[in-house]
C-alpha positions as a Markdown table, in Angstrom:
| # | Residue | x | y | z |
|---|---|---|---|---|
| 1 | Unk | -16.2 | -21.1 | 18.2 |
| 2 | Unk | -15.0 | -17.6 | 19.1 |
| 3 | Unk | -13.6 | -16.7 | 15.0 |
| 4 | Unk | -11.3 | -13.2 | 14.5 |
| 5 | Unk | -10.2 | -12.7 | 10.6 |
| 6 | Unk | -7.5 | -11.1 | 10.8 |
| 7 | Unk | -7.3 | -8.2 | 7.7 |
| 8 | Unk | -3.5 | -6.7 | 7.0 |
| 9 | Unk | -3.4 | -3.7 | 4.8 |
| 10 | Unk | -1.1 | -1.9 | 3.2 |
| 11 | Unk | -2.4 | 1.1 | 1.1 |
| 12 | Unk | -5.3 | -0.7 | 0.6 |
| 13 | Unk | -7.3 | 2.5 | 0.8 |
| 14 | Unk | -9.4 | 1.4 | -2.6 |
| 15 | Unk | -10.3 | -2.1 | -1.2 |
| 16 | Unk | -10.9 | -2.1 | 2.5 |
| 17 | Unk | -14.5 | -0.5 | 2.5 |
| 18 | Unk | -15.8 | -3.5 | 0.3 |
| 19 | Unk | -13.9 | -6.3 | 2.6 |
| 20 | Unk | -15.7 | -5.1 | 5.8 |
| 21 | Unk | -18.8 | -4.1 | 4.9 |
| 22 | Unk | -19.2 | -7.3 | 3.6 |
| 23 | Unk | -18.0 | -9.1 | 6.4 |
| 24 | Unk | -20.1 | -7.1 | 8.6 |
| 25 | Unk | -23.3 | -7.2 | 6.5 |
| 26 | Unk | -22.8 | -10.9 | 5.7 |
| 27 | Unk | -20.8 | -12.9 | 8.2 |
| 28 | Unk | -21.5 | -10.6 | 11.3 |
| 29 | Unk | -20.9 | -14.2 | 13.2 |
| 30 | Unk | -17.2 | -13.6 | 12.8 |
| 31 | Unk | -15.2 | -10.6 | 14.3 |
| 32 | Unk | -12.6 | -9.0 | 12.7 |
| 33 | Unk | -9.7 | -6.5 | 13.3 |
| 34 | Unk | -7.8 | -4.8 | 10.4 |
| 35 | Unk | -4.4 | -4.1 | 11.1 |
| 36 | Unk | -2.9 | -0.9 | 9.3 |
| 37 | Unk | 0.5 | -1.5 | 8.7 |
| 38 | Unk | 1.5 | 2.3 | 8.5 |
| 39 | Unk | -0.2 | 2.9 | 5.1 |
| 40 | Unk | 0.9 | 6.0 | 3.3 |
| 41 | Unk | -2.7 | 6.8 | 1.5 |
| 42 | Unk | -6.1 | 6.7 | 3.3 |
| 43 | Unk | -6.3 | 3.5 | 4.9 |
| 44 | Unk | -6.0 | 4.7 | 8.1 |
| 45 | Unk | -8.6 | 7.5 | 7.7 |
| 46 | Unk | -10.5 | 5.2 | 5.8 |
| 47 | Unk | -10.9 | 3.1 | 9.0 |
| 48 | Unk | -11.7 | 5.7 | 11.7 |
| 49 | Unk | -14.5 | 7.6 | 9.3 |
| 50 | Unk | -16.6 | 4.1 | 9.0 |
| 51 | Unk | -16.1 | 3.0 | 13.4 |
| 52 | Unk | -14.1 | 0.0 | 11.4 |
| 53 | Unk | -12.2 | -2.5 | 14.3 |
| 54 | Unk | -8.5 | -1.3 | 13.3 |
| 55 | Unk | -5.1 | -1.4 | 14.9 |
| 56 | Unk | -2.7 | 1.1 | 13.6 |
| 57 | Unk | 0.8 | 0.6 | 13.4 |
| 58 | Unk | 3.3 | 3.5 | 14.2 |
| 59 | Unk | 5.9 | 1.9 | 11.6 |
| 60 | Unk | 5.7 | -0.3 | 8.6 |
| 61 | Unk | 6.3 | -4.0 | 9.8 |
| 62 | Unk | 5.9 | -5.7 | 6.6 |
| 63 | Unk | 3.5 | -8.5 | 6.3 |
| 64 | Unk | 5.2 | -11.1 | 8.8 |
| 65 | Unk | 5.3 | -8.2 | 11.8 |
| 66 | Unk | 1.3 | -7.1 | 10.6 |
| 67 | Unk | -0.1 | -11.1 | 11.0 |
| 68 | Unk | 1.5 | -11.7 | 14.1 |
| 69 | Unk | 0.0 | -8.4 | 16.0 |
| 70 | Unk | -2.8 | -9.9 | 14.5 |
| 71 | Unk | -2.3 | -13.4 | 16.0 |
| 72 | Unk | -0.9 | -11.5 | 19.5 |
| 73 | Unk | -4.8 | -9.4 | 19.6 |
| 74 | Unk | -6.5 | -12.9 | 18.8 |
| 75 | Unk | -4.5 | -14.9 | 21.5 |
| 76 | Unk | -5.0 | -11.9 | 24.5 |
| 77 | Unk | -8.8 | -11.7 | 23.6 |
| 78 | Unk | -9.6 | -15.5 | 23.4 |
| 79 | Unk | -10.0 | -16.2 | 20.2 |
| 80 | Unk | -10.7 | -20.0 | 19.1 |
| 81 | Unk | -9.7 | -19.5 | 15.7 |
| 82 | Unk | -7.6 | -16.6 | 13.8 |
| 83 | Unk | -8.1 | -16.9 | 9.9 |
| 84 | Unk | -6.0 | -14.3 | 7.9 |
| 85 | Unk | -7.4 | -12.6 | 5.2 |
| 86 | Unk | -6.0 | -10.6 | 2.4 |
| 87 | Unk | -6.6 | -6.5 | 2.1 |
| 88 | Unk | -6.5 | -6.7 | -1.1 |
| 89 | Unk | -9.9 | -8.2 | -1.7 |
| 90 | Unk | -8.7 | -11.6 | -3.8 |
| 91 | Unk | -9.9 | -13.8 | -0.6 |
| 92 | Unk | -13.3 | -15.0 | -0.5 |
| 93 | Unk | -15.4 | -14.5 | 3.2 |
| 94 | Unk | -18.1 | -17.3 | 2.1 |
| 95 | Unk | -15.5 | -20.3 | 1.7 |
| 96 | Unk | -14.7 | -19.5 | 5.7 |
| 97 | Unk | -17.1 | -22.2 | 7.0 |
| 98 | Unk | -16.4 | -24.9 | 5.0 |
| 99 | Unk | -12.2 | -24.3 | 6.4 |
| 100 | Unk | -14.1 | -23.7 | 10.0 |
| 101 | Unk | -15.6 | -27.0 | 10.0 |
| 102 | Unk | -11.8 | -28.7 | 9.7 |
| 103 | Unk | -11.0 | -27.1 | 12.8 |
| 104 | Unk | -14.1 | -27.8 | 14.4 |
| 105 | Unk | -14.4 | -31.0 | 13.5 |
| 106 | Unk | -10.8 | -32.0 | 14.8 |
| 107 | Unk | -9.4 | -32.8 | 11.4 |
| 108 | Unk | -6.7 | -30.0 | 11.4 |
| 109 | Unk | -4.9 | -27.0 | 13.6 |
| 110 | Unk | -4.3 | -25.1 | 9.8 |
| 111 | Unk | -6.7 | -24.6 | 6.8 |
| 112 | Unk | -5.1 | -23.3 | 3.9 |
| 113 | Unk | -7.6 | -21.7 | 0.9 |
| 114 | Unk | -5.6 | -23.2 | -1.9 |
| 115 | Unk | -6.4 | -22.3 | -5.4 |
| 116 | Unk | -4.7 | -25.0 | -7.1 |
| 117 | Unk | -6.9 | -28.1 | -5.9 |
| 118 | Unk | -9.8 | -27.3 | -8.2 |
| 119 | Unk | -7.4 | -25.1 | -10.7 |
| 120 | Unk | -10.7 | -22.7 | -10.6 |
| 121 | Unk | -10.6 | -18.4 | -11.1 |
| 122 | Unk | -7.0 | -16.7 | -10.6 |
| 123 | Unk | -4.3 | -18.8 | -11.0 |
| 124 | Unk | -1.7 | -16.1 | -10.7 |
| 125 | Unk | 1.0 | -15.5 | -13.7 |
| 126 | Unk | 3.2 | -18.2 | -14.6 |
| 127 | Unk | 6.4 | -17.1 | -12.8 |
| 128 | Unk | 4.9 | -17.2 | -9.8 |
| 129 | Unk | 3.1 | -20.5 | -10.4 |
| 130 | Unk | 6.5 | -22.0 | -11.2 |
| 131 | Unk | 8.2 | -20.6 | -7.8 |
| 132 | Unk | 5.2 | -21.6 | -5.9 |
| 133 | Unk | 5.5 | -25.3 | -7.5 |
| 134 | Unk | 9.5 | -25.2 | -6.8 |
| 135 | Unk | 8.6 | -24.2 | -2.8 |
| 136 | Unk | 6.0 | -26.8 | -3.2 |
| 137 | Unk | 8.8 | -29.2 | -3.5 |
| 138 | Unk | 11.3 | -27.8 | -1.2 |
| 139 | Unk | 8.6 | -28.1 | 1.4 |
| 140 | Unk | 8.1 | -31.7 | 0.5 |
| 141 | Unk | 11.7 | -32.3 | 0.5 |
| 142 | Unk | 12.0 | -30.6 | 4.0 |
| 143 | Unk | 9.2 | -32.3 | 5.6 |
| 144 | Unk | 7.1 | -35.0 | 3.6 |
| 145 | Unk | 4.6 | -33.0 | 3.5 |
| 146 | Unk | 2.9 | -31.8 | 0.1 |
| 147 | Unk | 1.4 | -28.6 | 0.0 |
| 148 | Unk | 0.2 | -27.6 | -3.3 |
| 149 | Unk | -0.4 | -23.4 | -2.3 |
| 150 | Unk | 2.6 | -22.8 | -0.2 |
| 151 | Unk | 2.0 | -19.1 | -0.7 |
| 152 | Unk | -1.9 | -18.6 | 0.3 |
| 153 | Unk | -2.3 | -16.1 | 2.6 |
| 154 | Unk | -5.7 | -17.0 | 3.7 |
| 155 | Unk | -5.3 | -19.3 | 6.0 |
| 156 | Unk | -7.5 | -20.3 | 9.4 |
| 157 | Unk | -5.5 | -21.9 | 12.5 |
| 158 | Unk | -6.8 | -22.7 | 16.3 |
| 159 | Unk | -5.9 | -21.5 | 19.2 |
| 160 | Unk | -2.8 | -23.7 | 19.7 |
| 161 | Unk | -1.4 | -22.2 | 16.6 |
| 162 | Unk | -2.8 | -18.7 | 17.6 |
| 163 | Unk | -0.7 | -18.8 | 20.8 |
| 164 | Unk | 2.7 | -20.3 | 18.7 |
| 165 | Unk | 1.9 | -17.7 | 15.9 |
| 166 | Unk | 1.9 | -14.8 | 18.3 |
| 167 | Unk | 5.3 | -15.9 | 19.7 |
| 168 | Unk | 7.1 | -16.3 | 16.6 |
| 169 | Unk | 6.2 | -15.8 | 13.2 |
| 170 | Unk | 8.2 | -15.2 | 9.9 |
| 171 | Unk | 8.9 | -11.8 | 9.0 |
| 172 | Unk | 9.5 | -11.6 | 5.6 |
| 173 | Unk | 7.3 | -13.5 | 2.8 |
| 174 | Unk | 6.5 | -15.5 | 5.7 |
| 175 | Unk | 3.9 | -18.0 | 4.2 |
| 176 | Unk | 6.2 | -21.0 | 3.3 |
| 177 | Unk | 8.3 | -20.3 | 6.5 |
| 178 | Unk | 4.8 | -20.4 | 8.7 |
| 179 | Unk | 3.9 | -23.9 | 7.1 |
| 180 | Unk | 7.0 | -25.2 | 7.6 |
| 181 | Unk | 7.2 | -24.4 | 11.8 |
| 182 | Unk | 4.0 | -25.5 | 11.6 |
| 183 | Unk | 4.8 | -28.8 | 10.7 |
| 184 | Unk | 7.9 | -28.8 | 12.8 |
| 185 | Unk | 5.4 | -28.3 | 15.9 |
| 186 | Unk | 3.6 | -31.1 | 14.8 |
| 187 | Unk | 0.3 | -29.2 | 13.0 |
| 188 | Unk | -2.0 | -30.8 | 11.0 |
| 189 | Unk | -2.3 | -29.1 | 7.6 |
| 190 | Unk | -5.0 | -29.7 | 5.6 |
| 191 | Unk | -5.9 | -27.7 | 2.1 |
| 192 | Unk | -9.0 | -26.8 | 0.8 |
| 193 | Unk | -9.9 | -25.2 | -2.7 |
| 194 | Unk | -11.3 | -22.0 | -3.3 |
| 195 | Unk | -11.2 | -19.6 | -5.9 |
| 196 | Unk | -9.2 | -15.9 | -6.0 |
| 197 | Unk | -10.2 | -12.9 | -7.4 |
| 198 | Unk | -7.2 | -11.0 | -8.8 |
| 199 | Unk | -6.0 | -8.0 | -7.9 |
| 200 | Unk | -8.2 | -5.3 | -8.8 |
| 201 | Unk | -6.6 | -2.5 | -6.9 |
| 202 | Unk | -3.2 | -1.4 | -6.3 |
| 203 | Unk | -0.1 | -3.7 | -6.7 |
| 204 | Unk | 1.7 | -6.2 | -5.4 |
| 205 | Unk | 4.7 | -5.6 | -3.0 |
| 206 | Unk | 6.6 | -8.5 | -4.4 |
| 207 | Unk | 8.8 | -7.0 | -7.8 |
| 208 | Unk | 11.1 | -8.8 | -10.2 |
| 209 | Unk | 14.1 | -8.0 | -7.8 |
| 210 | Unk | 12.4 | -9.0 | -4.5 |
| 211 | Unk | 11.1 | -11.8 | -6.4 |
| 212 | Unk | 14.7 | -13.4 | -6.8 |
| 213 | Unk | 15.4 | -12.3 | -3.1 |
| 214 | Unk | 12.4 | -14.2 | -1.7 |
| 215 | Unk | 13.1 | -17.6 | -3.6 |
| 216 | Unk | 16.9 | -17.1 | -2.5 |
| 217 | Unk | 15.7 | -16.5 | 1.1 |
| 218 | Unk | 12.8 | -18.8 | 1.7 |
| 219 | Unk | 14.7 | -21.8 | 0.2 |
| 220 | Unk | 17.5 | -21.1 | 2.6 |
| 221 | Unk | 15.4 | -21.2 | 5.7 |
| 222 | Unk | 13.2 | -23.9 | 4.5 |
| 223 | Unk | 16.9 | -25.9 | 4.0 |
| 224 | Unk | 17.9 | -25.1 | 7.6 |
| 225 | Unk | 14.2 | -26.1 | 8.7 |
| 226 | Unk | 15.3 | -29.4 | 7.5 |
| 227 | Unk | 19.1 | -29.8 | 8.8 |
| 228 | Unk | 17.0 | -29.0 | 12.2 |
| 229 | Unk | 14.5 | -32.3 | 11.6 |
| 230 | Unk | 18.0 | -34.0 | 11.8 |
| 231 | Unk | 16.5 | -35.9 | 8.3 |
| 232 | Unk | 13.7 | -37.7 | 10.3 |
| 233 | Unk | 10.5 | -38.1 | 9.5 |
């Protein structure tokens, strides 16, 4: 299979060269494009000084408009698969094959590197394991569908998804809002554990204040993802 990981970044200057390098030195089966979502530190220079594969965006786009560019380069340049993979260094490269062989094997259109199945390495603060756990639910109220890590951004689809993704794709938080039109187009979802490194550089975009705006939001359009299954399985 034809495999693009798709690497956002925001100011992720600190991070970036240890990502690629080790992609390229390591998994040089799998091609990659970063895509700099108008970073105010050195990303961008970062990029062009090491011949990285980067797309730079004029304008911030937040993380929803960065993934689908990303899904729009991997659908015009024939891509099989397009597996997203944080900037930020907390997802793993060497758990890609064992999600690769779902899709290749037929047994899903979306791999999700959950950290909850084994409960191994990072397991995020407890605030945010309790919202992910009430999305959890939503999600399974919405759909019948359990997914334990509803917010994993690392995350491998095929080219049916690649072509939907590029379309349309959530712009804000988008991660529960993605599983949930996956599911509404009839995707298999399967899960798989992996462990997470946290965070060693930089911080997260999501505050105390956006925090409350996210849960507010994302319930409400996992809700109306559910009026619009007309409650049918």
């Amino acid at each position: 299979m034809k495999v693009l990981i798709i690497v956002p970044a925001y100011n992720e200057a600190e991070s970036i060269n240890s990502i690629i390098d080790n992609i390229v030195e390591n998994y040089p089966l799998y091609d990659y494009i970063i895509i700099n979502d108008a970073s105010t530190d050195t990303t961008k220079e970062i990029c062009s000084r090491n011949g990285y594969c980067y797309l730079d965006q004029p304008i911030n786009l937040g993380i929803g408009g960065t993934v689908q560019n990303g899904y729009q380069y991997a659908r015009d340049n024939g891509y099989d698969v397009a597996v997203q993979l944080d900037g930020d260094g907390q997802h793993d490269v060497k758990y890609l094959e064992t999600m690769l062989q779902k899709i290749e094997n037929d047994e899903a259109d979306i791999v999700i590197g959950s950290r909850f199945l084994e409960k191994e390495g990072f397991q995020s603060s407890f605030l945010r394991r309790t919202g992910i756990a009430i999305l959890s639910m939503i999600i399974k109220l919405c759909t019948w569908k359990r997914i334990k890590d509803v917010t994993s951004g690392f995350r491998a689809v095929n080219r049916r998804f690649i072509n939907i993704y590029a379309k349309d794709y959530p712009q804000d938080y988008p991660e529960p809002e993605a599983i949930v039109a996956a599911i509404m187009h009839r995707g298999r979802i399967v899960e798989v554990p992996v462990i997470m490194n946290e965070r060693v550089h930089g911080e997260s975009s999501i505050n105390f204040p956006k925090s409350v705006y996210y849960m507010i939001k994302v319930v409400l359009a996992l809700f109306i993802c559910r009026i619009s299954f007309g409650f049918r399985r």
